[in-house]
C-alpha positions in Angstrom: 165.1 219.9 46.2 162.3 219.8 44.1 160.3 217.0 43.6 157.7 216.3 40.7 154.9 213.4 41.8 153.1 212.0 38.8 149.5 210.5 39.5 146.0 209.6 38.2 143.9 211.7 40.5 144.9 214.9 42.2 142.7 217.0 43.9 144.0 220.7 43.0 142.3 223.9 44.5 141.5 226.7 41.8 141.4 230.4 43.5 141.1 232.8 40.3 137.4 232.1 39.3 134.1 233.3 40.8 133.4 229.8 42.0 136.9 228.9 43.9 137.6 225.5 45.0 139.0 221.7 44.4 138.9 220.6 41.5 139.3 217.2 40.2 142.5 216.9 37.8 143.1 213.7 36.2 146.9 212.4 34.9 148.6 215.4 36.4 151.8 216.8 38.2 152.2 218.2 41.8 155.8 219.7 41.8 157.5 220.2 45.5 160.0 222.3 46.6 161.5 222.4 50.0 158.2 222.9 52.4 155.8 224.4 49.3 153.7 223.2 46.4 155.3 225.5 43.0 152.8 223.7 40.2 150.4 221.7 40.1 149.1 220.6 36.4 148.7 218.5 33.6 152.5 219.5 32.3 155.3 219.8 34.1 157.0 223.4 32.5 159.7 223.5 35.8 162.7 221.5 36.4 162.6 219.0 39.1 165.5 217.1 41.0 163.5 213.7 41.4 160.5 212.5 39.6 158.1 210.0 41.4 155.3 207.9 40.0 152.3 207.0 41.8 149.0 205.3 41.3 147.6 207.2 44.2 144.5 210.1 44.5 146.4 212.9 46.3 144.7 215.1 47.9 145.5 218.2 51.1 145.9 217.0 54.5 142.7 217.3 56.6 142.9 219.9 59.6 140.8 218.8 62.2 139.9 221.8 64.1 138.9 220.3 67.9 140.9 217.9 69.3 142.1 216.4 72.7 145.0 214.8 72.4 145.4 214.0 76.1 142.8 212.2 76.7 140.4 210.7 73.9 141.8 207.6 73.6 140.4 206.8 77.1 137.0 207.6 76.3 136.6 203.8 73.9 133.9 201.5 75.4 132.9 203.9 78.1 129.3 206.1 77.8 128.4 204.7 74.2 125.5 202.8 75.2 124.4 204.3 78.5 121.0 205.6 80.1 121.9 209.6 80.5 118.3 211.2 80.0 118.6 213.1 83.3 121.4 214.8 81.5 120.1 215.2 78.1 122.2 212.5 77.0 125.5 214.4 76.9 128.3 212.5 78.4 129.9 215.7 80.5 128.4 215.7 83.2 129.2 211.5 84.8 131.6 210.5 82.4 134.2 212.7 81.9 134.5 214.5 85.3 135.6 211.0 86.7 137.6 209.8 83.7 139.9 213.3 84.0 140.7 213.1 87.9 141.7 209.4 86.7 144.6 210.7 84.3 147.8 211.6 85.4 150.4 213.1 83.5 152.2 210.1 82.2 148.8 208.4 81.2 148.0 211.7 79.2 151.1 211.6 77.9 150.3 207.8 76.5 147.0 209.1 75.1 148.9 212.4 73.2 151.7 209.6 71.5 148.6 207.5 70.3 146.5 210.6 69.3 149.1 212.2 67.0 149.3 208.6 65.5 145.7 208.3 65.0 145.0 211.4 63.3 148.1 211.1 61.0 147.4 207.6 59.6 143.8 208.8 59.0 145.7 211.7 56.3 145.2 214.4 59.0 148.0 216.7 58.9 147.4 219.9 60.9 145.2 219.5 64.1 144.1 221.9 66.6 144.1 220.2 70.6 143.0 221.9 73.4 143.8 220.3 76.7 146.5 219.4 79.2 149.7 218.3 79.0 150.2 220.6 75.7 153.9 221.3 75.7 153.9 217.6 75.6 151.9 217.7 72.8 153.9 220.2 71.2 156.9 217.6 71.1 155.3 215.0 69.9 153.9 216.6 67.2 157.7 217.7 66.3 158.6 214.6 66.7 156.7 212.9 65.0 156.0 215.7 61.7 152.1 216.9 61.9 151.2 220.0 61.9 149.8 221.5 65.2 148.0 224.0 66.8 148.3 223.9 70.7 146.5 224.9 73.5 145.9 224.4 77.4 142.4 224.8 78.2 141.7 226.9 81.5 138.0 227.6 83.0 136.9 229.6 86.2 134.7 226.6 87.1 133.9 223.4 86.3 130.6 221.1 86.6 129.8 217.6 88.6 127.2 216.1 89.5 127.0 214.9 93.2 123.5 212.5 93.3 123.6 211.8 89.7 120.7 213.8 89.0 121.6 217.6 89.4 125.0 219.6 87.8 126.7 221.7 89.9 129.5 224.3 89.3 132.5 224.8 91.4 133.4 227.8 91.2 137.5 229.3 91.5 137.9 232.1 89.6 141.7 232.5 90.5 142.2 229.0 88.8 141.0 230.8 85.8 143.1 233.8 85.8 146.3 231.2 86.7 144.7 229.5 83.7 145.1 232.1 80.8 148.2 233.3 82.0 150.2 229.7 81.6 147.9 229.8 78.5 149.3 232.7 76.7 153.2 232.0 77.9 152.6 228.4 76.0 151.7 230.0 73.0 154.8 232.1 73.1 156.9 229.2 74.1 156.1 227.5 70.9 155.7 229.7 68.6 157.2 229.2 65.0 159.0 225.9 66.3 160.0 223.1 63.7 159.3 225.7 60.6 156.2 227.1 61.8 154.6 223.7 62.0 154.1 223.9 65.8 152.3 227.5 67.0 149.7 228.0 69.8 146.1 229.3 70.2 143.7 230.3 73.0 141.2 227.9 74.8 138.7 228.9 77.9 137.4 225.7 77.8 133.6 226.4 78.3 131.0 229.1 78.1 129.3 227.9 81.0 132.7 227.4 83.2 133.9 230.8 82.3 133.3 234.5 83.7 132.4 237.1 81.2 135.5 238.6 82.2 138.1 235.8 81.5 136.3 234.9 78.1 136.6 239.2 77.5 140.5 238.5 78.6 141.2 235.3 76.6 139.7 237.8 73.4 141.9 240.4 73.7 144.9 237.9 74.6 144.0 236.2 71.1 144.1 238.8 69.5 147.4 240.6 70.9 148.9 237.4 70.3 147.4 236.9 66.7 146.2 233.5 67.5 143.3 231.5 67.1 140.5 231.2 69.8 138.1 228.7 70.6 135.9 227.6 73.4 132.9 225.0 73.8 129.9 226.4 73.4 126.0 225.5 72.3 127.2 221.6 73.1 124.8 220.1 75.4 121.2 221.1 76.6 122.7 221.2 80.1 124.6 223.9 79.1 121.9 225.8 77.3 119.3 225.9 80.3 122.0 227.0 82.3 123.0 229.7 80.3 119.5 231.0 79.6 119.2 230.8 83.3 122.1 232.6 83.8 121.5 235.4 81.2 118.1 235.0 79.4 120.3 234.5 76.7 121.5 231.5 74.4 125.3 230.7 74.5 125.3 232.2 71.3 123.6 235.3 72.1 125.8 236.0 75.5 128.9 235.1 73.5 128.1 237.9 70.7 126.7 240.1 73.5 130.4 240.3 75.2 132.1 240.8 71.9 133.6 236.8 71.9 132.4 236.1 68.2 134.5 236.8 65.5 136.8 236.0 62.3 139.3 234.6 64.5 137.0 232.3 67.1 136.2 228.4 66.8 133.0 227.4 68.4 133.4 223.7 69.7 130.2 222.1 68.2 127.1 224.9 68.5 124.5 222.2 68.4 122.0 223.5 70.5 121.2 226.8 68.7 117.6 228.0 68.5 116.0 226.7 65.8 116.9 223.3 66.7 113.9 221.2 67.8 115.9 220.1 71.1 115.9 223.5 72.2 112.4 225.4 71.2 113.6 228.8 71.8 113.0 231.6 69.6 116.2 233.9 67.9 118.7 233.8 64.8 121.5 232.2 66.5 122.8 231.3 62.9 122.9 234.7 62.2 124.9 235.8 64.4 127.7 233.6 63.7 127.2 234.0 59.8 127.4 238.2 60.6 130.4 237.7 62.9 132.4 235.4 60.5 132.5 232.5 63.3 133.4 229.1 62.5 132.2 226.1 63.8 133.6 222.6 64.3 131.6 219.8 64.1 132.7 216.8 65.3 129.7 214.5 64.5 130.1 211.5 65.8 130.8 212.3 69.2 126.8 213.3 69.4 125.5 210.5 67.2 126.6 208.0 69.3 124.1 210.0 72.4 121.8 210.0 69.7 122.3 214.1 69.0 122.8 215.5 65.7 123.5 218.8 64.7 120.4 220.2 62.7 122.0 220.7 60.4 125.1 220.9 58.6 123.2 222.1 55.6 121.0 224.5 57.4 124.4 225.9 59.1 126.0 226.3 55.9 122.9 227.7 53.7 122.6 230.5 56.6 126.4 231.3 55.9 127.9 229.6 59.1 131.5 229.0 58.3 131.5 224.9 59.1 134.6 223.3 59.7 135.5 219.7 61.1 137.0 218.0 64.0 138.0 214.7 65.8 137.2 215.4 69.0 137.2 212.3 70.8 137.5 208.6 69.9 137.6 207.6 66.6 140.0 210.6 65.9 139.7 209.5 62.2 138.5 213.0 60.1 137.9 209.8 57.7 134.8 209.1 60.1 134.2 212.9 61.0 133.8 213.7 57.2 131.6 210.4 56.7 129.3 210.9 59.6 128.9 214.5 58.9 127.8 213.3 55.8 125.6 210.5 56.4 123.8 212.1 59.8 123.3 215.9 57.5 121.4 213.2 55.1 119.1 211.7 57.5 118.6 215.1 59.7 117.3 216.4 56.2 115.5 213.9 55.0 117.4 214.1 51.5 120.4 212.3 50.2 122.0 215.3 48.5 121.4 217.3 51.5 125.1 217.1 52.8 127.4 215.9 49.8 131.1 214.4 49.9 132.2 217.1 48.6 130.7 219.8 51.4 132.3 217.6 53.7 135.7 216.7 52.4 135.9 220.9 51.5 134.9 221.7 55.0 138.0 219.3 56.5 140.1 221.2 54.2 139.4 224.9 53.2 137.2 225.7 55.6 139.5 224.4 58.1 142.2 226.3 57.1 140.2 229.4 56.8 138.9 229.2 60.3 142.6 229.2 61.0 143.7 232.2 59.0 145.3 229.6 57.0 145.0 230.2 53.1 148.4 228.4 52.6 146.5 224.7 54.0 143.9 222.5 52.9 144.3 223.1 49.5 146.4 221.5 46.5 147.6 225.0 44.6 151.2 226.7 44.1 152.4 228.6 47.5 150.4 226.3 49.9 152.0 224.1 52.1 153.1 220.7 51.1 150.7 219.1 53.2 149.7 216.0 50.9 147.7 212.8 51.3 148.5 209.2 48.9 145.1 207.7 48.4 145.7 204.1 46.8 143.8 203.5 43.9 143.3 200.0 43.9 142.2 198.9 46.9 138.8 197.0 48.4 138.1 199.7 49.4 138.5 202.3 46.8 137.8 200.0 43.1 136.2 200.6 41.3 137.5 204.5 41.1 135.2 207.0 39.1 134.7 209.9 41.9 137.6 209.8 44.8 135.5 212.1 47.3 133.2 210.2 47.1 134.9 207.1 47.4 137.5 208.8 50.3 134.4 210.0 51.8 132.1 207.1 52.3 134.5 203.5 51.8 137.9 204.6 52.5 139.8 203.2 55.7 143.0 204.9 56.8 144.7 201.8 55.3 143.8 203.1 51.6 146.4 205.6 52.6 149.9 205.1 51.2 152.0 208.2 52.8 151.3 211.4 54.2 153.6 214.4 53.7 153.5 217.6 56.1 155.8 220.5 55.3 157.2 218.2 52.2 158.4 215.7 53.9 157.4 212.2 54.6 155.6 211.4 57.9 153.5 208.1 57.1 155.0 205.6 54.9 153.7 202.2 54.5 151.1 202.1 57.3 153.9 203.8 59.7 154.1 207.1 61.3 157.8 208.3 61.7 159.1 208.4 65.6 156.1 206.7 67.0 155.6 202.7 66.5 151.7 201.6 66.1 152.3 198.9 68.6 153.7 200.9 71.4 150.8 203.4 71.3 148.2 201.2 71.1 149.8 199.2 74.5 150.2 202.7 76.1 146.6 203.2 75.8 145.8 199.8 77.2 147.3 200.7 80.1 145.2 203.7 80.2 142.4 202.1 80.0 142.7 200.0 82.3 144.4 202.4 85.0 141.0 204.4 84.8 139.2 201.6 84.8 140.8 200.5 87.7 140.7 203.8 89.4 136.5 204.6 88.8 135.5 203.6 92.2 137.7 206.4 93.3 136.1 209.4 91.6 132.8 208.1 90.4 129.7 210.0 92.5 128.5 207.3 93.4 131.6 204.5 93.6 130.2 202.4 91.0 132.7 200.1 89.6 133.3 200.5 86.0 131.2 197.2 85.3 128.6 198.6 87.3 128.2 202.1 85.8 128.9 200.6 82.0 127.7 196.7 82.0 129.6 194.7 79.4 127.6 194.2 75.8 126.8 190.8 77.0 126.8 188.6 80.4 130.7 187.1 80.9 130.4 183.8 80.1 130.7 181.1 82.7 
C-alpha cells in the first residue's frame, strides 16, 4: 500500500549536502509505503494507492532517549517544591528510594500503560526506558504501536539516606551480576518483535551504584549483543563528591578511564561536569565525551524544577558533545523537554539565540536517532521509517503559522497534534492512542498515587506522612 499525504508544511531531512539536515518544504508530498517513507517532495513522480489531504505541519516522531516508564507518573506533586540543600537539591536521595519500595508490580504496570500514552500523544514515537517491569513494557508498547527500546536497570548497590542528612550505599554485588544477566536475556527475548519496533538495550543504572567490573561487563555485553548502553552518570553533586572520593576522578573521567565511553553509550544527563560552576573542579570533561563520540540525554526539566540547569546545552554542543533528549520523569512531554531545553540554554547563556528551536527540535530527532545507531529515525527522507507526526495548522496554539519549529517548540500542546504514525501505521487519531483509553490510564495512576501516598509512613527514614514531608501549596481549608 502506498500512501501519498499532501500538506502545507513538512519538515523533510536533506543528507547529500555539506550542511545535512531538516529542511522546511512547503506544499509538498510525503509518499508511504508499507513501514518506509519512498519520496518526499514538491511532486509526486510515483504511483500511490490512496491520496490524503491534510492541513497539518508533519514532521518525524521525537525519540526520547531516557525514560521510565514504570514509575514517572508517580513522581507528580511530590519533591517539586521541597527544602533538599543537604543533598544538593537532587531528589534521589529522600524521594525516590521511598517512592520505589512503594510500587509493586501492578502499580508499575499502571504507570507503564499511562507512560506509553503520554509520550505518544505528545508525537513521541520511539522511546528508550530503563527500569522494571520491562517485558511489560515491551507489550504495551506492541500493543499499543510506539516504537521502543527496553531495558531493566540492574546496580551492585544502591543509596539511602538513614538521618536525612548523610547517603549511604548498600552494597550487594551478586544482585548486580543477577542483574545483567536477566538484563541481557530480556534483550534477546525481544529482539526484532512487532517488525523490529520493539528491541532491547543495556542499563547499569548508576555510576556510583556500580562496580568497575559490572559497568566493564555491561560494555562488552553491549557490544556482543549490538545494543545500545546507557547509565546515569554526572547527575547530581552527591554523586560527583562521591566519585571524586572514590577515585579522584570525575564520573566522567572514571567512566573513560575503564573504557565505558563510546559511539554506542547514552549518558543519563552529565550535568555536573567540570566546568560547571556547581562543581569547581578543574579537567575537559566535554572533551572526552566529544573524543569518544558519547551522547548525552538531557532531560531538562527534571533539574529546573530543583533549580539545576545543565551549563549548557550550547557549551555541550559547541565542544562537539553529541546532545540528545529525554522525558525522564513527569511531564513525559518531549513537547516540554524540547521547550525547556530551549528556554533554560537561554537564560544559562544569557542570550536568546543561545539554544534555538531548531537545536532542540534536531536534537529530539537526529541526534536521537544517531545516539541510537538509528539513521533510518528522526528524519523525514526516502528509506527512513514512517515515523510521522500531524501538527494542526490552525489552532490557538499554532496561528498564526510562519516558522513551525518554532511554533511546535515554544506554543504547541500535544492537542495541536492530529495523529501520529509509527512504522506507517496509525497509532493516535483524534486525541486517542490505539489499545489504551486516556481515561483508564489516567485512573490507574490515581490509584498510584494514592497507594504511595498511602504507603510513605512505611518506607520514609523518618515516617513522615506524605503531608508532613511535602505540605500542601496552601493550608486545607476549614
Amino acid at each position: 500500500m502506498r500512501t501519498r499525504y499532501n500538506a502545507p508544511w513538512i519538515v523533510s531531512f536533506d543528507g547529500d549536502t555539506p550542511d545535512p539536515g531538516h529542511r522546511l518544504l512547503r506544499d509538498g508530498c510525503v509518499v508511504v509505503e508499507d513501514d518506509r517513507i519512498v519520496h518526499v517532495g514538491r511532486d509526486c513522480p510515483v504511483e500511490v494507492d490512496r491520496t490524503v489531504d491534510t492541513n497539518a505541519v508533519i514532521t518525524p516522531g521525537f525519540i526520547s532517549t531516557h525514560a521510565h516508564l514504570n514509575e514517572s507518573p508517580a513522581d507528580k506533586s511530590l519533591g517539586e517544591d521541597s527544602d533538599r540543600r543537604q543533598f544538593w537539591s537532587t531528589s534521589l536521595i529522600d524521594i525516590l528510594p521511598p517512592k520505589g519500595a512503594a510500587l509493586a508490580a501492578d502499580t508499575m504496570r499502571a504507570c507503564a500503560d499511562f507512560s506509553v500514552a503520554e509520550h505518544l500523544l505528545a508525537g513521541c514515537t520511539t522511546v528508550l526506558h530503563m527500569g522494571a517491569q520491562s517485558a511489560y513494557v515491551a507489550d504495551v508498547a506492541e500493543q499499543a504501536g510506539i516504537r521502543a527500546y527496553v531495558a531493566e536497570s540492574f546496580r551492585s548497590a544502591r543509596w539511602l539516606t538513614r538521618d536525612g542528612r548523610r547517603v549511604d550505599y548498600e552494597w550487594d554485588e551478586d544482585a548486580g551480576w543477577r542483574g545483567l544477566e536477566k538484563a541481557t536475556e530480556l534483550v534477546k527475548s525481544v529482539q526484532g518483535r512487532a517488525n523490529g519496533r520493539i528491541t532491547g538495550f543495556l542499563n547499569p543504572a548508576q555510576v556510583d551504584t556500580c562496580t568497575r567490573e559490572l559497568l566493564t561487563a555491561s560494555a562488552a555485553a553491549a557490544q556482543e549483543l549490538d545494543v545500545p548502553l546507557t547509565v546515569h552518570a554526572a547527575q547530581s553533586m552527591v554523586e560527583f563528591l562521591e566519585m571524586t572520593r572514590r577515585h579522584g576522578r570525575t564520573p566522567i573521567e572514571w567512566l573513560d578511564d575503564i573504557g565505558f565511553l563510546g559511539p554506542r553509550t547514552i549518558l543519563g544527563h552529565a550535568i555536573f561536569t567540570t566546568g560547571s560552576p556547581w562543581v569547581n573542579f578543574a579537567g575537559d570533561d566535554l572533551g572526552l565525551l566529544a573524543r569518544s563520540g558519547t551522547a548525552v540525554a538531557h532531560s531538562a526539566w527534571v533539574f529546573a524544577r530543583n533549580g539545576i540547569a545543565l551549563e549548557s546545552f550550547a557549551r555541550y554542543r559547541a565542544a562537539g558533545v553529541r546532545v540528545a533528549l529525554g522525558t525522564d520523569t513527569v511531564s513525559q512531554s518531549m513537547i516540554e523537554s524540547c521547550r525547556w531545553a530551549a528556554i533554560i540554554g537561554k537564560i544559562v547563556e544569557r542570550r536568546s539565540d543561545a539554544v534555538t528551536a531548531a537545536a532542540v527540535f534536531t536534537a529530539a530527532t537526529v541526534d536521537g536517532a544517531d545516539a541510537i545507531g538509528r539513521p533510518d529515525l528522526g528524519r523525514i527522507a526516502p528509506g527512513a521509517k514512517a515515523d510521522l507526526v500531524f501538527w494542526a495548522t490552525d489552532t490557538m496554539n499554532m496561528s498564526p503559522l510562519r516558522d513551525p519549529i518554532r511554533n511546535i517548540v515554544y506554543y504547541a500542546q500535544p492537542a495541536d497534534i492530529g495523529s501520529v504514525l509509527v512504522d506507517g501505521e496509525p497509532v493516535v487519531e483524534d486525541g486517542e492512542v490505539h489499545g489504551l483509553s486516556r481515561s483508564q490510564v489516567a485512573a490507574g495512576v490515581q490509584a498510584v498515587g494514592e497507594s504511595v501516598w498511602k504507603q510513605w509512613p512505611d518506607v520514609d527514614w523518618a515516617g513522615r506522612t506524605i503531608e508532613e514531608h511535602f505540605p500542601l501549596s496552601y493550608p486545607a481549608a476549614l
